[in-house]
C-alpha positions as CSV (number, residue, x, y, z in Angstrom):
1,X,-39.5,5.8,-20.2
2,X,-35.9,4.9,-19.1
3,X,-33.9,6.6,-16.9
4,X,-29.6,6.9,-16.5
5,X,-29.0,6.5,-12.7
6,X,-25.7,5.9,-11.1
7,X,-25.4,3.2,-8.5
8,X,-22.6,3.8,-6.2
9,X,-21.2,0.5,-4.4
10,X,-18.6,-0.7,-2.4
11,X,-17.0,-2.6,-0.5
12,X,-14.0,-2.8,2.4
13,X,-11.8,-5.6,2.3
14,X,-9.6,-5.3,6.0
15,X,-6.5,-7.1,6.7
16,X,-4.3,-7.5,9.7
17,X,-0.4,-8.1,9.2
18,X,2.1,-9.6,11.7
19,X,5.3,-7.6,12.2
20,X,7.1,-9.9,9.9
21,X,3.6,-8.6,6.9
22,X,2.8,-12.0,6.8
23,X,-1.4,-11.9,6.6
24,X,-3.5,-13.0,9.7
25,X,-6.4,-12.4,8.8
26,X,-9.2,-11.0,5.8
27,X,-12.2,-9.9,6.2
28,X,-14.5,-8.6,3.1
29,X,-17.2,-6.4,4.4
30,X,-20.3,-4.7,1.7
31,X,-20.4,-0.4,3.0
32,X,-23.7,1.5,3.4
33,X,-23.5,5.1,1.8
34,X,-25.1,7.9,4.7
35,X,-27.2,10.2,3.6
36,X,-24.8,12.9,4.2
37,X,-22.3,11.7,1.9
38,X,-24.3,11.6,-1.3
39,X,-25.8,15.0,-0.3
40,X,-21.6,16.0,-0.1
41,X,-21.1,14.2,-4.0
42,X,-23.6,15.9,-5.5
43,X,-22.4,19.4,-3.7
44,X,-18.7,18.0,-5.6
45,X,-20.5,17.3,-9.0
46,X,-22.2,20.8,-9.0
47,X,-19.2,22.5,-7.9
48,X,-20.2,24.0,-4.6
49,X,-17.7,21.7,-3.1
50,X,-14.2,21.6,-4.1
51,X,-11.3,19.5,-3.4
52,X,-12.2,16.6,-2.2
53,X,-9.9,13.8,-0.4
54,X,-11.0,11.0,1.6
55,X,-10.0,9.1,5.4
56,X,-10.7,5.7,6.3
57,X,-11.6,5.7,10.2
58,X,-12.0,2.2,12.1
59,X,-14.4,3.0,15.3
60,X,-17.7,3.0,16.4
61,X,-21.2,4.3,16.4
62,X,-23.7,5.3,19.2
63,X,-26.4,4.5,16.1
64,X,-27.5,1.4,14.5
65,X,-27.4,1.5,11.1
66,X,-28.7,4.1,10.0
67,X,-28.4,6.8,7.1
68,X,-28.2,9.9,9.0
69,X,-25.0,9.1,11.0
70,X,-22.3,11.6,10.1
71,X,-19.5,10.2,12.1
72,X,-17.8,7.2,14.4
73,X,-15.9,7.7,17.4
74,X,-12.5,6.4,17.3
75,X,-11.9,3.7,19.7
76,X,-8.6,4.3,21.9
77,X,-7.0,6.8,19.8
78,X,-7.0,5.2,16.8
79,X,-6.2,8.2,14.4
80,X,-8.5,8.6,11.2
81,X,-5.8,7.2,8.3
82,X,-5.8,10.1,5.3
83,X,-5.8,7.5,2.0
84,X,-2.8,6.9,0.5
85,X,-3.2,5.3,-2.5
86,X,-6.0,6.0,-5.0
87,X,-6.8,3.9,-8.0
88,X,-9.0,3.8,-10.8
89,X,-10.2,2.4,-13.9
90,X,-13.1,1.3,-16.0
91,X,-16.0,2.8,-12.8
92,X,-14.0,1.4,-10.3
93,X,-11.6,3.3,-7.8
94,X,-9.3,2.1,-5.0
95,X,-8.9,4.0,-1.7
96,X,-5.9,2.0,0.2
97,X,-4.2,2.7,3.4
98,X,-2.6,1.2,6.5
99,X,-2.8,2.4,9.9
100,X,0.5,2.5,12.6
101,X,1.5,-0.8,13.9
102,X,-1.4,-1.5,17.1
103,X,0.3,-0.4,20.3
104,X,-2.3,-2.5,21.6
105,X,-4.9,-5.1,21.6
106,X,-8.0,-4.1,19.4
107,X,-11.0,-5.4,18.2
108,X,-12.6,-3.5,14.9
109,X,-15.9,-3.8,14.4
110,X,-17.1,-1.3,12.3
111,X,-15.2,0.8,9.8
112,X,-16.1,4.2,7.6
113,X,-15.0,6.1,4.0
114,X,-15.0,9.9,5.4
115,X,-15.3,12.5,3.0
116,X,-13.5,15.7,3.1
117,X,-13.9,18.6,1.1
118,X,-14.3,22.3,0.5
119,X,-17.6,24.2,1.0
120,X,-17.3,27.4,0.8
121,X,-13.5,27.6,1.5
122,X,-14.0,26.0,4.5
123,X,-13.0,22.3,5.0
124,X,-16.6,19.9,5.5
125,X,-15.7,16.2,6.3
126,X,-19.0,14.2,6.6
127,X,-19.3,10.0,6.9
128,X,-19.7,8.7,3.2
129,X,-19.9,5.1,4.2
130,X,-19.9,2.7,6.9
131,X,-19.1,-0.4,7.3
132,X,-20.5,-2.8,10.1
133,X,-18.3,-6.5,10.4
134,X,-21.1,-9.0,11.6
135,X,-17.7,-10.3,13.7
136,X,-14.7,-8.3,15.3
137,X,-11.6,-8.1,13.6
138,X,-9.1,-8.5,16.8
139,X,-5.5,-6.5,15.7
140,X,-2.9,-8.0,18.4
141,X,-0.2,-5.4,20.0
142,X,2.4,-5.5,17.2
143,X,0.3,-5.9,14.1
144,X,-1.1,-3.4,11.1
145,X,-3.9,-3.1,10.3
146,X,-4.8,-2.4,5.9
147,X,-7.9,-1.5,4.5
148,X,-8.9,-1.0,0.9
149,X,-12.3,0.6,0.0
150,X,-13.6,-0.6,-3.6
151,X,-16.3,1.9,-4.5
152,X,-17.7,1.3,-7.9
153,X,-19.5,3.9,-9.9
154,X,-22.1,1.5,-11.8
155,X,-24.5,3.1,-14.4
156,X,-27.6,1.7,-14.7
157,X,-30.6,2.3,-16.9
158,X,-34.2,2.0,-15.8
């Protein structure tokens, strides 16, 4: 017997810019999808969710990893960044953004795809995916700091 499934993926690549967006650094990072995200997409593909947009937060966790986490604290008042850019083709989309120039001194370790959305007209935001760095990012007063989430929607047959 075969079974469709749809493996969701993704990854974060994070880059920090100098004030003169000349890249200091890259760092390519694989995400973990939380259990409360893929409870939220299947709420969007029944239609008990509506309108869904997403936020890339850069923070941390009082949790290891682990697939109940809902949420990361914001380090310093680094402001969740609403996406800016989406992009898609063939599976694939493209959530890009970049957050304010640092006003100081950071070090990211762990980064997350929030989603936000509609459940019965009021607006849900739950942690989709998180990403932990096995090293810290630093972001120097001065610098940006970009992130693009890949997530790819992969069918596979069983």
């Amino acid at each position: 017997m075969t079974q469709d499934a749809i493996g969701i993926r993704g990854k974060v690549v994070i880059e920090v810019f100098d004030p003169g967006n000349e890249l200091v650094s890259r760092t390519v990072a694989f995400n973990t999808v939380v259990d409360g995200g893929r409870a939220l997409i299947a709420k969007l593909m029944s239609g008990e969710a509506k309108e869904p947009s997403f936020a890339i937060v850069a923070g941390i966790s009082e949790k290891e990893n682990s697939p109940d986490l809902t949420e990361l604290y914001e380090p310093d008042g680094i402001e969740p960044l609403r996406v800016e850019r989406v992009k898609s083709d063939s599976g694939n989309v493209v959530l890009s953004g970049s957050f304010k120039e640092a006003d100081k001194d950071r070090q990211i370790r762990e980064a997350g795809l929030e989603l936000i959305c509609l459940v019965d007209g009021t607006e849900f935001k739950t942690l989709y995916n998180r990403v932990r760095l096995k090293e810290a990012t630093p972001v120097r007063k001065g610098q940006v700091l970009s992130m693009n989430w890949m997530l790819s929607f992969a069918q596979a047959t069983e």
